[in-house]
Every structure is written in C-alpha cells, then in structure tokens.
C-alpha positions as CSV (number, residue, x, y, z in Angstrom):
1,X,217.1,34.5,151.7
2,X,215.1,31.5,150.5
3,X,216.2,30.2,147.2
4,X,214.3,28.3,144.3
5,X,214.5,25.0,144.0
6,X,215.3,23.2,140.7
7,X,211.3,22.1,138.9
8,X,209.6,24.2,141.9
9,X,207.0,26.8,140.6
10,X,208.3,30.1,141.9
11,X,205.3,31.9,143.8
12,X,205.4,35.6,145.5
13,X,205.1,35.6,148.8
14,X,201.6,36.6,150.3
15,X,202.3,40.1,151.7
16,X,203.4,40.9,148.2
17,X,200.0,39.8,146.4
18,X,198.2,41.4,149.3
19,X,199.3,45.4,148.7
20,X,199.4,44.7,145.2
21,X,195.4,43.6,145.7
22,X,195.2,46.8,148.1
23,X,196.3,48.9,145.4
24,X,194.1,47.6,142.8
25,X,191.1,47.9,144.7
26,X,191.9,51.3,145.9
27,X,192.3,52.7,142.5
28,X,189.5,51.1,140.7
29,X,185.9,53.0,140.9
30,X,184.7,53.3,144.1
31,X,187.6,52.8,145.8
32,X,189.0,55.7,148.2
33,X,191.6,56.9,145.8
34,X,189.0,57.0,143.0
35,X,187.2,59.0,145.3
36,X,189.2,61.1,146.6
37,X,190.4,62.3,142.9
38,X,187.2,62.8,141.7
39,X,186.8,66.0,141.4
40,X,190.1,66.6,139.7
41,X,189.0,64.3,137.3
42,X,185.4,66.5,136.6
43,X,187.3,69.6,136.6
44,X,189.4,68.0,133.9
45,X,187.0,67.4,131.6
46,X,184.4,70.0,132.3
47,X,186.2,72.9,129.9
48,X,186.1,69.9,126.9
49,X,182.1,70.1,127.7
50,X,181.7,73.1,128.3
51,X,184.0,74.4,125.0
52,X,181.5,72.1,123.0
53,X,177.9,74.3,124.3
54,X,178.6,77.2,122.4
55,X,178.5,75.4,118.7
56,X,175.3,73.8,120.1
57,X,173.7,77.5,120.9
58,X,174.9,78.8,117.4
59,X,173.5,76.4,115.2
60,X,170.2,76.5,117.5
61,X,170.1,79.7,117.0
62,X,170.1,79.7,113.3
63,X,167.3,76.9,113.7
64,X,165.6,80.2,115.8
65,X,166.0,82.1,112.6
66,X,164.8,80.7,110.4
67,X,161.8,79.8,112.4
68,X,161.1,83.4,113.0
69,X,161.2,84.2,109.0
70,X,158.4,81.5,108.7
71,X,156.8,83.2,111.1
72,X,156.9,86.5,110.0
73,X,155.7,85.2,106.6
74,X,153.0,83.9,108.4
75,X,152.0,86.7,109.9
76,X,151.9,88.8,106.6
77,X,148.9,86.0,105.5
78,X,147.0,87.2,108.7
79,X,144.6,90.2,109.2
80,X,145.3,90.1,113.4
81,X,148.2,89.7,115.0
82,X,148.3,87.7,117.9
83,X,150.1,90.2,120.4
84,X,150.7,88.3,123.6
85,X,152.2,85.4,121.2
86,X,154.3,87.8,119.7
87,X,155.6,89.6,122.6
88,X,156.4,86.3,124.3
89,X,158.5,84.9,121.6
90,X,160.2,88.0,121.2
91,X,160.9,88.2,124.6
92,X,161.9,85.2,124.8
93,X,164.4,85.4,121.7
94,X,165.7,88.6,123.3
95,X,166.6,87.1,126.6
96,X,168.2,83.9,125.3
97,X,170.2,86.0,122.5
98,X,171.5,87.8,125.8
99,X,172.4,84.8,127.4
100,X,174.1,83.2,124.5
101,X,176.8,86.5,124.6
102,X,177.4,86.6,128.3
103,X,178.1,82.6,128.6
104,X,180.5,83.4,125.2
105,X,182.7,86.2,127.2
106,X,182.5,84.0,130.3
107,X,184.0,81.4,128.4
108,X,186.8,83.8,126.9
109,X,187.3,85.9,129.6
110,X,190.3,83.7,131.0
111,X,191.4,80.0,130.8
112,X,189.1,77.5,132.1
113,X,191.8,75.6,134.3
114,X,192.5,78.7,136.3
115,X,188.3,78.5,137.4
116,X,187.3,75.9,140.4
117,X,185.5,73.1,139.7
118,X,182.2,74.9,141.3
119,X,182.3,77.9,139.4
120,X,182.7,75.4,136.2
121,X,180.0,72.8,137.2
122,X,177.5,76.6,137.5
123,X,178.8,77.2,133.9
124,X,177.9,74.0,132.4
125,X,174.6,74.4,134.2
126,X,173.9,77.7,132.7
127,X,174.6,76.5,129.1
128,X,172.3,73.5,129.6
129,X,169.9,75.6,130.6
130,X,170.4,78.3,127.8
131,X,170.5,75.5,125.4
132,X,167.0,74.1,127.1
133,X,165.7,77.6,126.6
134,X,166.4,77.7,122.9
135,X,164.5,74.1,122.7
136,X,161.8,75.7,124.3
137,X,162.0,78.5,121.6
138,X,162.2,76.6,119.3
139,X,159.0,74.7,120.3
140,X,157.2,78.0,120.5
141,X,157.8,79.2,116.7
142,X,157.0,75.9,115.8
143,X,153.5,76.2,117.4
144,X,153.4,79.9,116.1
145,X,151.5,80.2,112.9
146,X,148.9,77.4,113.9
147,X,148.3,79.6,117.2
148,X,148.0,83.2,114.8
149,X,145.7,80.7,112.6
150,X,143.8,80.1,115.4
151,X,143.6,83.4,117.1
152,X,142.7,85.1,113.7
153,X,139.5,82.6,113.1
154,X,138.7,83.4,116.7
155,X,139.3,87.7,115.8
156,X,137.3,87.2,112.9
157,X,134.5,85.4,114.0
158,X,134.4,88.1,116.7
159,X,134.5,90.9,114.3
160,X,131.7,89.2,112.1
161,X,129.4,88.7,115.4
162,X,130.4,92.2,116.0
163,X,129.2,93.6,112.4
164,X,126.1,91.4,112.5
165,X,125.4,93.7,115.9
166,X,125.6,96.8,114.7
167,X,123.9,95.9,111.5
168,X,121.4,94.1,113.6
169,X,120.9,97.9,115.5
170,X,121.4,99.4,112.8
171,X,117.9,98.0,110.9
172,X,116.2,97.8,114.1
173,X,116.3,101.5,114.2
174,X,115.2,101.9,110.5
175,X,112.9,99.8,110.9
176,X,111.3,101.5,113.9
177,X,111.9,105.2,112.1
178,X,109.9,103.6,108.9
179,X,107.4,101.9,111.1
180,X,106.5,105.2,112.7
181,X,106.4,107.4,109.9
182,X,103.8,104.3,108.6
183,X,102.1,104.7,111.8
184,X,102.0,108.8,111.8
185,X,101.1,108.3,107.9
186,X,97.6,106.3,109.1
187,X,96.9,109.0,111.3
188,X,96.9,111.7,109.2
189,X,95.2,110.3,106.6
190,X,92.2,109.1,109.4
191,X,92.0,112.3,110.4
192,X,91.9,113.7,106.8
193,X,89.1,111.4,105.9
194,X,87.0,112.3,109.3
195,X,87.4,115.9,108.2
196,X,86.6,115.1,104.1
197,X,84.6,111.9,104.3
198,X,80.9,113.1,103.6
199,X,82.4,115.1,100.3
200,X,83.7,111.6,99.1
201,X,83.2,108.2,100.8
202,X,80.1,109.0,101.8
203,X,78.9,109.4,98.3
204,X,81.1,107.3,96.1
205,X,79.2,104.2,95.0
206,X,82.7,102.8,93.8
207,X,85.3,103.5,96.6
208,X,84.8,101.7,100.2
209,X,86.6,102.8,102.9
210,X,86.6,99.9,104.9
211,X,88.0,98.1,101.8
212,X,91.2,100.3,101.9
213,X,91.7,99.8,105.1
214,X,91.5,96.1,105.6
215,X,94.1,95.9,102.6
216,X,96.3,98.1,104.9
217,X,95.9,96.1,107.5
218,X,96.6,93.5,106.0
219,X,99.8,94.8,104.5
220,X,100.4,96.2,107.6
221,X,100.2,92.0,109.4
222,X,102.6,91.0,106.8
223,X,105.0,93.7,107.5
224,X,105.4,92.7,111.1
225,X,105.4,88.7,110.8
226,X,108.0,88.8,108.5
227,X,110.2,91.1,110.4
228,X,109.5,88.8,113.4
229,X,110.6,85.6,111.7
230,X,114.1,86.9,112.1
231,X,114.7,85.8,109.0
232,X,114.4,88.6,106.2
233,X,115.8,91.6,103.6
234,X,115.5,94.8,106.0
235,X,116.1,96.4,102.2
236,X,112.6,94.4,101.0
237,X,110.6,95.6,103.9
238,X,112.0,98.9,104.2
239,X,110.6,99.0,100.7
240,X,107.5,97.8,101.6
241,X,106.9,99.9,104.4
242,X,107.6,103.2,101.8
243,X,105.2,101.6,99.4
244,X,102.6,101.2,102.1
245,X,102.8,104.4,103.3
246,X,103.0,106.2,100.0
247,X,100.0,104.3,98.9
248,X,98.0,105.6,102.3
249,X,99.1,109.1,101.3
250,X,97.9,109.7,98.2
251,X,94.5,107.5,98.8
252,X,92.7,110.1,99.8
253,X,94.0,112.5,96.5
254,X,93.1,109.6,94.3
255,X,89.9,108.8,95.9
256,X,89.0,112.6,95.5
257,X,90.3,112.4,91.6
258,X,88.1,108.7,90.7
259,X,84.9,110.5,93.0
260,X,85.0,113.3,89.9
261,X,85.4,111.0,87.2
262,X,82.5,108.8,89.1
263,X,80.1,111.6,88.8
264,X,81.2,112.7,85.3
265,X,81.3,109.8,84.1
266,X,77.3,108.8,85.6
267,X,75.8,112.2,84.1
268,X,77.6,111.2,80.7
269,X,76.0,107.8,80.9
270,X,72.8,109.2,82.0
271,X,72.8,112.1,79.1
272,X,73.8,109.4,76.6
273,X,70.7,107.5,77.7
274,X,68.5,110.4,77.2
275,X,69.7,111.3,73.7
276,X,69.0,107.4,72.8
277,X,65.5,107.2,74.4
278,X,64.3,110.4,74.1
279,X,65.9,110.7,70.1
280,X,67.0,107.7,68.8
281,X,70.7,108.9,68.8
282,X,74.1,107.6,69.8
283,X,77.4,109.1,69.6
284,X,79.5,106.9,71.6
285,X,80.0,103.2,70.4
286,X,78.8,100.4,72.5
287,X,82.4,98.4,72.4
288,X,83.5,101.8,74.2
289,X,80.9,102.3,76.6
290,X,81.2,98.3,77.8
291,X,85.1,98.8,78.4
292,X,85.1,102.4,80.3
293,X,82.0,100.9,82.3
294,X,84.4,97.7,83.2
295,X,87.4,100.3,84.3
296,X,85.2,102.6,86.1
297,X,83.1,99.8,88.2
298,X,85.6,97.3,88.7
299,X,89.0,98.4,87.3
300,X,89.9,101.5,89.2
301,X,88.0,100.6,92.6
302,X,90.2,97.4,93.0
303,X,93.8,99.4,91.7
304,X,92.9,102.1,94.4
305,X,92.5,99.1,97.4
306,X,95.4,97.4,96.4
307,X,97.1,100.7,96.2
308,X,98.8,100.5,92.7
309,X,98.7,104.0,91.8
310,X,100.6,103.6,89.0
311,X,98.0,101.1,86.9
312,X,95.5,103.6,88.6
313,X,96.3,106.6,87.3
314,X,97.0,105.0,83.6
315,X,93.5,104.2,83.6
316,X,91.5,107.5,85.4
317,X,93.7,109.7,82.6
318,X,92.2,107.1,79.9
319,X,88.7,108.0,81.3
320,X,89.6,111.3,81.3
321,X,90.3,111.4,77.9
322,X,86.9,109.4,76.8
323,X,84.9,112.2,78.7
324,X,86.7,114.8,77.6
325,X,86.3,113.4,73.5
326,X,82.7,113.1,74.5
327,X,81.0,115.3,77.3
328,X,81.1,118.3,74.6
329,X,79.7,115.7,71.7
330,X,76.5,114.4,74.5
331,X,76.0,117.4,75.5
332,X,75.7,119.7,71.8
333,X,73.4,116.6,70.4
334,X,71.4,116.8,73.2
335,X,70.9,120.6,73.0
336,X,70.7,120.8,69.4
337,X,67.8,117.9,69.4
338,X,66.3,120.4,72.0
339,X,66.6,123.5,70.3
340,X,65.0,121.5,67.0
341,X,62.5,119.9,68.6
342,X,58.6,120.5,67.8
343,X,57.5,120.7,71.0
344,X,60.4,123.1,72.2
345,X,59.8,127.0,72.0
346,X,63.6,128.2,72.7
347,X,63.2,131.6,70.9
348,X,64.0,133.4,73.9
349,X,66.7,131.2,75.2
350,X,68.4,130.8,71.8
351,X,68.6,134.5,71.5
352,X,70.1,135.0,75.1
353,X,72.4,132.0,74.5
354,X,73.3,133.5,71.3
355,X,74.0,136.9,72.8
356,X,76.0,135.3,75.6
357,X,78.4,134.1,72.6
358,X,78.5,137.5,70.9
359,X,79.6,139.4,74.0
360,X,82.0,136.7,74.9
361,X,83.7,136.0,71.3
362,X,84.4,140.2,71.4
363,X,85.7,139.7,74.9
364,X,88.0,136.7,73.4
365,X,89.2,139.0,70.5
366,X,90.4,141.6,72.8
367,X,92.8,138.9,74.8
368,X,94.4,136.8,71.6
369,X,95.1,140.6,70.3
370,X,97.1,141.0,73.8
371,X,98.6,137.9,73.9
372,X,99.8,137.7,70.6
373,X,101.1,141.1,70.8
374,X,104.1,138.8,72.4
375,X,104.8,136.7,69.0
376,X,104.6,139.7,66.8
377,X,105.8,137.7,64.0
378,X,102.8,135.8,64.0
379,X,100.3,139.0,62.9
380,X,96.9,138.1,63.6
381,X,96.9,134.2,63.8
382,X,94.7,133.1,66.1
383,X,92.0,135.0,64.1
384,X,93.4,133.8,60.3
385,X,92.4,130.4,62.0
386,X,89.3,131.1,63.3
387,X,87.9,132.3,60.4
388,X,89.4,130.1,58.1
389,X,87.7,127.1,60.3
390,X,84.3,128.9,60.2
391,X,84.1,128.9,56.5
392,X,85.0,124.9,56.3
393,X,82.7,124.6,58.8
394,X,79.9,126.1,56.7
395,X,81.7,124.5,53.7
396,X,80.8,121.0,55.5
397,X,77.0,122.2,56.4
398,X,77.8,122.2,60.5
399,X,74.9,124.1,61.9
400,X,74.9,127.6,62.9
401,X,75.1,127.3,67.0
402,X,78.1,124.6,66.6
403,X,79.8,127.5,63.8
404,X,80.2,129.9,66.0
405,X,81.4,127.9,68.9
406,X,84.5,126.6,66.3
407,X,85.0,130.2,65.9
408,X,85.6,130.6,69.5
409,X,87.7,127.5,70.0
410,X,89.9,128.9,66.4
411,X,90.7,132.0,68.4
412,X,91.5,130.2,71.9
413,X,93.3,127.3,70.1
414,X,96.8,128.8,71.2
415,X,95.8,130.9,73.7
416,X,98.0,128.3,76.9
417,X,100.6,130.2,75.0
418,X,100.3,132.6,77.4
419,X,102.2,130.2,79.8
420,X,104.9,129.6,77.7
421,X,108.3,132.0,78.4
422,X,108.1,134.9,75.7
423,X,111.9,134.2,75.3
424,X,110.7,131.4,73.8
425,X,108.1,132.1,71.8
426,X,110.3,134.7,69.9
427,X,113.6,132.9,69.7
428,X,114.8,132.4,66.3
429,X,116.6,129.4,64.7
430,X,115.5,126.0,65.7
431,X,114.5,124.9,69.2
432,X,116.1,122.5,71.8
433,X,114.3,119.1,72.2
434,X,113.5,120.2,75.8
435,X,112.3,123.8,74.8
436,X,110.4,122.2,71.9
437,X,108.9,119.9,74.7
438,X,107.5,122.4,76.9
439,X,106.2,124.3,73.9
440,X,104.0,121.6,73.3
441,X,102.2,121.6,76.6
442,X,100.8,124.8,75.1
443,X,97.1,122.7,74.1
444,X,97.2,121.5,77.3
445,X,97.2,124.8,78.7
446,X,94.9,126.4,76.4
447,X,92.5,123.8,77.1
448,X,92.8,124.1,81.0
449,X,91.6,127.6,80.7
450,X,88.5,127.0,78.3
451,X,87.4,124.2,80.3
452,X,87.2,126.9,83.5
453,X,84.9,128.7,82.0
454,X,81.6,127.1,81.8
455,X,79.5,128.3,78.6
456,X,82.8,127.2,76.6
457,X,83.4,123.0,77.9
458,X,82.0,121.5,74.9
459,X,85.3,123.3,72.8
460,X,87.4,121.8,75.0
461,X,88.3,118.8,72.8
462,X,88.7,121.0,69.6
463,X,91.3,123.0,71.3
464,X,92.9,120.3,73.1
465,X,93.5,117.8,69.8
466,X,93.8,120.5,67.4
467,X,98.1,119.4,67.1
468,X,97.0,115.3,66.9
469,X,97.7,114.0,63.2
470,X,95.5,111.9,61.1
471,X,98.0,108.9,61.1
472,X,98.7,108.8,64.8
473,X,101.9,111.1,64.9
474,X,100.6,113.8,66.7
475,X,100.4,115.2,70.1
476,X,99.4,115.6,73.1
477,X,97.6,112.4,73.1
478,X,98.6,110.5,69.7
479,X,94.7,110.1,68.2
480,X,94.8,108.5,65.3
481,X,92.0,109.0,62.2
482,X,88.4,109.2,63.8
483,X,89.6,109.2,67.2
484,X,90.1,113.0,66.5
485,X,87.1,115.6,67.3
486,X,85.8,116.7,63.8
487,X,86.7,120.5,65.0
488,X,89.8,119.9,66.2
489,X,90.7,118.7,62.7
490,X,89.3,121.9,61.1
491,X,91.1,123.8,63.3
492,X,94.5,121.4,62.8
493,X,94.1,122.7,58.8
494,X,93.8,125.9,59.3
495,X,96.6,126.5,61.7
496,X,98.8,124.4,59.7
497,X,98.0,127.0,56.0
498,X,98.2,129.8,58.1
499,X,101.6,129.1,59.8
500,X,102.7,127.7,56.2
501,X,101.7,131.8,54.7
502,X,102.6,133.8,57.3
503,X,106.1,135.1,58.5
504,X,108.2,132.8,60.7
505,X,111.1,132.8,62.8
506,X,112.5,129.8,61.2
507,X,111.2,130.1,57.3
508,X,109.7,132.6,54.6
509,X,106.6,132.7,54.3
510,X,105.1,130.2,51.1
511,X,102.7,131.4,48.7
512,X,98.9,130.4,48.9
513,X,99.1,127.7,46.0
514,X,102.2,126.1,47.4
515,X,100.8,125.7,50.7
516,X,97.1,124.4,49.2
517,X,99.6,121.7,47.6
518,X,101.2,120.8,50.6
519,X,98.0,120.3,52.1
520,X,96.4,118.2,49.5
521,X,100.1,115.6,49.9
522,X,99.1,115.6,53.7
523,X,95.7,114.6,53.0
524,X,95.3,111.0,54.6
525,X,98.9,112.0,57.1
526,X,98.6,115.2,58.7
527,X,95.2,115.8,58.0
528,X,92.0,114.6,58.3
529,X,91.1,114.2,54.2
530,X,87.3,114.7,55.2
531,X,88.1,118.0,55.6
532,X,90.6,119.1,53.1
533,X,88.1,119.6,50.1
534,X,86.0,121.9,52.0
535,X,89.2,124.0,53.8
536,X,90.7,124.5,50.2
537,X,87.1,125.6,48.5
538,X,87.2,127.9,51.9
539,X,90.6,129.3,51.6
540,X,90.3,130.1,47.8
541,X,87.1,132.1,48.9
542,X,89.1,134.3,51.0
543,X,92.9,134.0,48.6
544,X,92.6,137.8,48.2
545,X,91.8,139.1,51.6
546,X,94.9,136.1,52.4
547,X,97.2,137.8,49.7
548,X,96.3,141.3,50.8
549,X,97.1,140.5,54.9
550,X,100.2,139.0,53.2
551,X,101.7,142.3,51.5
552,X,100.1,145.0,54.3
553,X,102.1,143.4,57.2
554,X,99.2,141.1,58.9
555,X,96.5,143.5,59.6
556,X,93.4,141.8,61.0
557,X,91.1,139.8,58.5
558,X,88.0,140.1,60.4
C-alpha cells in the first residue's frame, strides 16, 4: 500500500475518478439510468396532476354557469330563438357535465398508485381534453347573444319581407276586385245610356256626354299611373276607385234629374219673358234670375263632369226650390193677364175652368173628411182653414180665380198626413225628437200629391211653405219674410188660430180672443204681419159660427 509523503498533495487514483464520472453521467438526464427510470418517475407525479384537473373543471364550470344565465337573459330580450345555437350549446353542456362525473369516480374509484402509468397518462389526456371542451364552451356562450342578435335581425327582416308579400297580394287583389267592379260599372252605365240617350243627351243643351267621359278617362289614367309607380296608399286609391265608380253610377240619375230642371227651368224663363213683353210685368227679380241662370248654364253642368254629386245636388234642390216659389206665380200672372185682357173672349173657358174647380174642390172635401176621420180630435180642420184663408184672401182684395184655388190648397194643406203612422198622429203627451221629425215631412208629402195632379201645380208652394215662419225659424225649407208665398202665409195664420181653438192632444183648447192676442204678439215672428189685420177682421166675421163649432163638438163650418 502506497503511503503519502510529507508536503505531497494527496490525489485518488484514476480508476476511482473514472466510476465516480461513470456514475455521474449515468444518472444525470439523458443518461441510461435516467432513462431507464423514467417512467417511474411520470407515474410518480401523474396522480399530483391529475388530483389538480378536477378543481380546474369545477370552477370552469361555474364560469359555464353563469354564462348560460346571461344567456338566457338574453334570450328573453329576443322574439326568435336561435334553435340550432341552442341545441348545440346545450348539447354540448350536457355532454361535458357527463364527462366531468365519470373522470370524478374514475379518480375515486381506487388509489392512483395501484393504476399503470398508461392507464394514467389516458386519464390525464381525458381531463385535458374535458377541460379543452369546457374552453370551447365557454367560447360558445360567449359568442351566444351576439349570434341570437344576429339571427333575430336576420328572422325579422325575413318576417317583414314576408308581411310586405302578403300585403303586397293582398292589395293587388283589391285592387283588381275594385278595378273590375270600375270596369263592369262603365259598362253598365254605356249600355244604359245607349238604351236612354235620345230621352236625355240627345236633348240636353247643358250635359255633354263626351265631357263625362273624358273626365273618367282621365280619372281613370291617373288611377293606373299611380298604382304603377309602385309607390302609393292602396287605401287612397281604393278610395278613388269607389268615388269614380259611384260618380259613373249615379251620372246617368243626375243627368236625368238636371235634363228636368233644364226644361223647367227654359219654359219658366221663356213664360217670364212673355209676361214682360207681352204685359209689362215681372215677378221674379233680376239679381235672382242672373244667379239661377249662372248655376243652371255653368254651375251644375261642370259639378256633374267632375262628378261632385254632393255640390251637385245642393244646387239642383236650390233650383228646385226657385221653380217651385215661382212656376205657380208665372204661370197665374200670365193667365190672369189673359183672362183680363181686351182682346181675349174666355167666357167659355173661364166657365169650364171654373167648373173643373167646383167638381174637384167637392171631390177634395170628401177625402180630408176621410182622412181626418184618423185625427178625430182635430174636428173639421182642414176645412176651419180653408175657409178662414178664403175670407183673408178677400179681406186682402185677391181676385176671384186665385180665391178659390187658396181654398183648395187650405183643405189639402195637411193632407201628406195621410203618410204619417196613425199611431202617431193620435198619441197623446209630447212627441219624441225623431217622431216630431218625421211628422214634419208631412208638407212635403202633401205637396208631392198636389203637384201630381195637374190643374192644382200652381198651389204647390202654398201647401208646401205653409209651416215656414216669418223670421226664418220655420220648416221645411227655413224662408224667411218675403221669401214665403203670400198663400202659404194665409194659410200659416189660419192653421195656427185653428189649432190654437180647437181640442188637442197636448192642450185645451183657448178661447177666440186669447188666440187673436197671440197672434197679434207673433205678428212680425211667426207670422207674416201683412196678413194679420186682414185674418183677424176675417176671423171676427165668422167668431160665432167659430164659438158655436166650439160647443157642438166640431161639426163642419162650411
């Protein structure tokens, strides 16, 4: 054995720093030993990692929650839900939720150091890709409400689009049903017209029916180009199309309804002109005459082209009512200049015209007694009036043929009545505004059936106006002072005193000076004070015959 030497550095011999060096580099990574314990190495620390994934997967999956409660509050602010989104994340959720328990009760089902290092290493790999899967989850809520967002814009837009379609179909189809009842309107009224034309358009100097139907043409043009443009209010021309067609309906009515007023209104003119050559008299005023010639020859025509029926038949009823007011006038000036004239001999027609109006006053007696039979209480009314108008008349010096025509329009005065419900007519106590409405379309009536018979047209106006007041109140027209027919203001008096003596359903009767005091106050209101002088001088003539009807229970006067 080799000893040290005193001051010599002591130094291991080479074999001995060789293994030592073997065994370094054998143990050190990447040397044999190294590998060759390896894998006891991994499978030591593979439970530590794999212990640590399930933490991890908890707390991602409370992240999971509370990304699906912002979802679901998301979906509650959305009209569509996006389904395949829906069902993917749910799906999803299910399948990692799944996961998560099985890789739990792997973990637990027995101790990690009693698995293999494979079975571990498959484990850890399932864990990674669980917890990879929850990322990807995670991801997907994320992206959620921005993808409903989305999806709902892309539902609604599609809905609208939809809507607009079926509205879109839904107009085109009204249009085309409105179109052809336009279309089936224009032919009926052509073939109407073929079949009438010669009793109106032929004659008519006022009405053009080419001028009519170039305005529906043209209606008709503007119709279609603005349902073309694309761009328009299928309400507006729906409306249009309804006004068109009612206008092309009722043309030919109206056309018929101006021709009549046309031809009455020419003879008027044309008998006015006579009585002003021929005798140096006018009854109508010239201001009037100038504006009924403007609506007539200009007014109406153009209203009826354009089709406002509306402004049309405002002004045909105020022409109605000027000839009306003034047809009877013309024509008893003209025929009492004629009867007066030197150079007319009209014995013998004066005496048949005059026995024409004996036999049909007796024939008008015998229907007032039948129809006011129905209003018992009224006695004998109709004739009280007449006969109290025929004495003002004479009272005011009227002449003799003009006097017994007021007698016939004070019996007829009520005689519409007879179209009025007899419930009515007798029911006590006051009326309703409706039932005192229709009772006074009673002159209307009553005038409707003079005018149809011939020899009686001039009363018409008397009978008609015989309810209008002197200040305007009255009905059915509201005249106002001189716009109301002399006669029909006798016959207004008359009524009036013998409604105000007589029984009523409502009232006692009053006595005759009370009721010749009440119509003195209504002098210059109710009634016409030209004429209340003359009715009161009248009425006291007859105050005993008047006072004797009233105690025997309204026997006839006459």
């Amino acid at each position: 054995m080799e000893t040290k030497k005193e001051g010599e550095i002591f130094s291991p011999p080479i074999k001995t720093i060789e293994k030592k060096s073997r065994r370094r580099k054998s143990t050190a990574p990447g040397g044999w030993i190294w590998k060759i314990t390896t894998p006891y190495r991994e499978w030591r620390e593979l439970p530590k990692e794999i212990h640590e994934y399930p933490q991890k997967a908890h707390k991602n999956i409370d992240r999971i929650h509370e990304g699906l409660i912002d979802y679901r509050l998301a979906l509650m602010k959305t009209v569509y839900m996006a389904k395949r989104v829906d069902a993917r994340l749910w799906q999803i959720y299910g399948q990692v939720s799944k996961v998560v328990v099985t890789l739990e009760d792997e973990n637990n089902k027995r101790a990690m150091i009693l698995h293999t290092p494979r079975y571990l290493k498959k484990l850890k790999t399932r864990w990674e890709d669980l917890i990879a899967d929850q990322g990807d989850l995670l991801d997907a809520i994320g992206r959620a409400p921005a993808s409903l967002k989305f999806y709902n814009m892309m539902m609604i837009y599609k809905d609208i689009r939809q809507r607009e379609r079926v509205e879109d179909e839904e107009n085109e189809r009204r249009y085309t049903e409105a179109y052809n009842s336009l279309e089936l309107a224009l032919e009926y009224v052509e073939e109407f017209i073929n079949k009438k034309e010669n009793d109106v358009f032929t004659h008519s100097k006022l009405l053009k029916m080419e001028d009519v139907r170039q305005q529906w043409s043209d209606r008709l043009l503007e119709i279609n180009r603005l349902q073309q443009s694309g761009n328009y209010d299928i309400e507006a021309v729906l409306e249009r199309i309804e006004n068109l067609k009612n206008a092309i309906f009722e043309a030919p009515t109206l056309a018929k309804w101006i021709h009549d007023i046309e031809l009455r209104y020419g003879k008027l003119m044309d008998d006015h002109e006579l009585l002003s050559t021929a005798y140096g008299k006018s009854v109508i005023r010239s201001d009037e005459i100038k504006e009924t010639k403007v609506l007539m020859t200009e007014v109406i025509p153009k209203l009826w082209v354009k089709g406002e029926n509306q402004q049309l038949e405002h002004y045909v009823k105020r022409l109605e009512t000027f000839l009306n007011a003034n047809e009877p006038l013309v024509q008893s000036e003209i025929a009492f200049e004629e009867r007066h004239s030197p150079w007319a001999d009209t014995s013998t027609e004066d005496k048949k015209e005059s026995d024409e109006i004996d036999m049909l006053t007796s024939f008008v007696r015998i229907m007032i007694n039948a129809i006011e039979s129905r209003e018992s209480h009224m006695g004998d009314h109709s004739a009280t009036v007449a006969r109290l108008s025929v004495k003002t008349a004479i009272e005011m010096n009227w002449n003799p043929s003009d006097v017994r025509m007021l007698e016939v329009a004070g019996l007829l005065h009520d005689v519409g009545k007879i179209w009025i419900p007899e419930s009515l007519l007798s029911k006590p106590g006051e009326l309703t505004e409706s039932e005192f409405q229709l009772l006074r379309m009673h002159p209307y009536y009553s005038a409707k059936i003079v005018e149809s018979i011939s020899a009686l047209r001039e009363i018409v106006p008397w009978v008609y106006y015989h309810h209008e007041r002197w200040d305007g109140k009255g009905y059915p027209e509201g005249l106002h002072a001189d716009e109301i027919p002399l006669g029909a203001s006798i016959i207004a008096v008359a009524e009036a005193f013998s409604a105000m003596i007589f029984n009523s359903l409502s009232r006692k009767p009053l006595s005759i000076n009370v009721a010749f005091d009440q119509i003195r106050e209504e002098s210059g209101k109710q009634f016409d004070p030209g004429v209340i002088d003359a009715f009161i001088k009248s009425a006291i003539s007859l105050k005993a015959d008047l006072e004797n009807l009233q105690k025997s229970g309204f026997s006839s006067v006459i």
